[in-house]
C-alpha positions as CSV (number, residue, x, y, z in Angstrom):
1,X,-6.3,-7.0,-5.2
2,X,-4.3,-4.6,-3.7
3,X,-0.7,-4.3,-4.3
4,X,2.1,-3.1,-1.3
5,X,5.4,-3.2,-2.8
6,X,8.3,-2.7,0.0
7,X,11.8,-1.9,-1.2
8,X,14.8,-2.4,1.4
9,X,18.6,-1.1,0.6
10,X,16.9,-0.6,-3.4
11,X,15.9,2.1,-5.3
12,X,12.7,1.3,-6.9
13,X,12.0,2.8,-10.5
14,X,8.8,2.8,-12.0
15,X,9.7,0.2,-14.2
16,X,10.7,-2.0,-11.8
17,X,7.2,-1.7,-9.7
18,X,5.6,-1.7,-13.4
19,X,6.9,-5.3,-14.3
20,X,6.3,-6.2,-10.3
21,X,2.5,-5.1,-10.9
22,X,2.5,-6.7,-14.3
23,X,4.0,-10.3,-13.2
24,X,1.5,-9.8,-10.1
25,X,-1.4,-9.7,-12.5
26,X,-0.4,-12.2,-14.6
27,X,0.1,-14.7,-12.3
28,X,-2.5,-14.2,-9.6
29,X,-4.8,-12.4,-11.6
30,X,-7.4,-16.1,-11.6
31,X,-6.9,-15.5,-7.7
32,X,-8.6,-11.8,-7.1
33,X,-11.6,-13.2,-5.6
34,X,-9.6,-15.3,-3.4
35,X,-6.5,-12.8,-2.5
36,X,-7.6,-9.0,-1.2
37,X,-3.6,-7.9,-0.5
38,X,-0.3,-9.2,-1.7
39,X,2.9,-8.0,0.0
40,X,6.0,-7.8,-2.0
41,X,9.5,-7.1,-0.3
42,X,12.5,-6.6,-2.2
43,X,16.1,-6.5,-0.9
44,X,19.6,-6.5,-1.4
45,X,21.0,-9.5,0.7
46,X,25.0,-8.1,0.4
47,X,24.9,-4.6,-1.1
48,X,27.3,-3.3,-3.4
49,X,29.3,-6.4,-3.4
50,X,27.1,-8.0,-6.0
51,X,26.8,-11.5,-6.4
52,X,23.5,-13.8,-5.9
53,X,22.0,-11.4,-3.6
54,X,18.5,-9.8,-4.9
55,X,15.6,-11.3,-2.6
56,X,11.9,-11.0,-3.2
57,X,9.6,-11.8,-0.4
58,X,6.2,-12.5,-1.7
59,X,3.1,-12.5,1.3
60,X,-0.3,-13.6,0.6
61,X,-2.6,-13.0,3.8
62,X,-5.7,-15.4,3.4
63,X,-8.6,-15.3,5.6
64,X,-8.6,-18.2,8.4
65,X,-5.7,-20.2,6.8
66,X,-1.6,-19.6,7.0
67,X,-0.5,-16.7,5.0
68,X,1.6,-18.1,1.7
69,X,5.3,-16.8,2.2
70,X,7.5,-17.4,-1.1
71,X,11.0,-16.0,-1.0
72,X,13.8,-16.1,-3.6
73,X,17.0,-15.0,-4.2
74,X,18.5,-14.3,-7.6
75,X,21.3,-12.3,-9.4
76,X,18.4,-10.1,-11.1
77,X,15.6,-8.6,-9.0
78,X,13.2,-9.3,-11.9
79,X,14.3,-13.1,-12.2
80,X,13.7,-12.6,-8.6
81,X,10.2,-11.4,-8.9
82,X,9.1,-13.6,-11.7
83,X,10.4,-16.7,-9.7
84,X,8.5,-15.6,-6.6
85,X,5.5,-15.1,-8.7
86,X,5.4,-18.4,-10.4
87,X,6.0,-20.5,-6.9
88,X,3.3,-18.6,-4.8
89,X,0.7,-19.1,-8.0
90,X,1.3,-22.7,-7.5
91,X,1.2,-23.0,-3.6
92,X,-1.9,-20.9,-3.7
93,X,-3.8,-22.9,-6.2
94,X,-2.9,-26.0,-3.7
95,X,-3.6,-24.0,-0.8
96,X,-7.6,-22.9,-2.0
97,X,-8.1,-26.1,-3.7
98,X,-7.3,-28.1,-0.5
99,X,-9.5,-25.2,1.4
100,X,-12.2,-26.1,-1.0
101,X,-12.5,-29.6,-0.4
102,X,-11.5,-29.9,3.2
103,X,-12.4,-26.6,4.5
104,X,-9.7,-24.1,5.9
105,X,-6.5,-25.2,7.4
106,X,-6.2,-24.2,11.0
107,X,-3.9,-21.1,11.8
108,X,-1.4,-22.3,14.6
109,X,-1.1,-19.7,17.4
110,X,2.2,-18.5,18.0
111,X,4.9,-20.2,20.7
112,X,7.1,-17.4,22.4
């Protein structure tokens, strides 16, 4: 499972992509044979002006079915992450399970 990790208007430490890796693991690690790439986007909605403003974008491509988007926003980038983490473990277990029973979920082309 390979991990990109995308950082926009933040500095990422190596602790920070450490616990990212780490909750990554922990969460999806029943899902390796499943899941090849996980993008992670953090993100600083309002800057230095603080508030409830630290997104994580969480993207699961999966072969021939809709990739599994989880986003959240949080005061702390690590509630953030573990939030994100949690939600797309859940929606992918739904997502394969429903695959395996009914066989993979149609990808809708794209309307411009």
């Amino acid at each position: 499972m390979q991990i990109e990790l995308r950082a926009n208007g933040i500095e990422v430490s190596e602790s920070l992509r450490d616990h990212t890796e780490r909750c990554l693991n922990f969460g999806l690690d029943w899902a390796k044979q499943d899941v090849d790439r996980i993008v992670i986007t953090l993100s600083d909605i309002n800057g230095p002006r603080g508030g409830n403003d630290k997104r994580c974008q969480l993207r699961i491509p999966l072969p021939r079915m809709r990739d599994v988007v989880i986003e959240e926003v949080a005061s702390d980038l690590q509630v953030a992450i573990a939030r994100s983490v949690d939600r797309a473990a859940r929606s992918l277990e739904r997502r394969l399970s429903r695959q395996r029973e009914f066989g993979p979920i149609p990808v809708s082309p794209v309307e411009d």
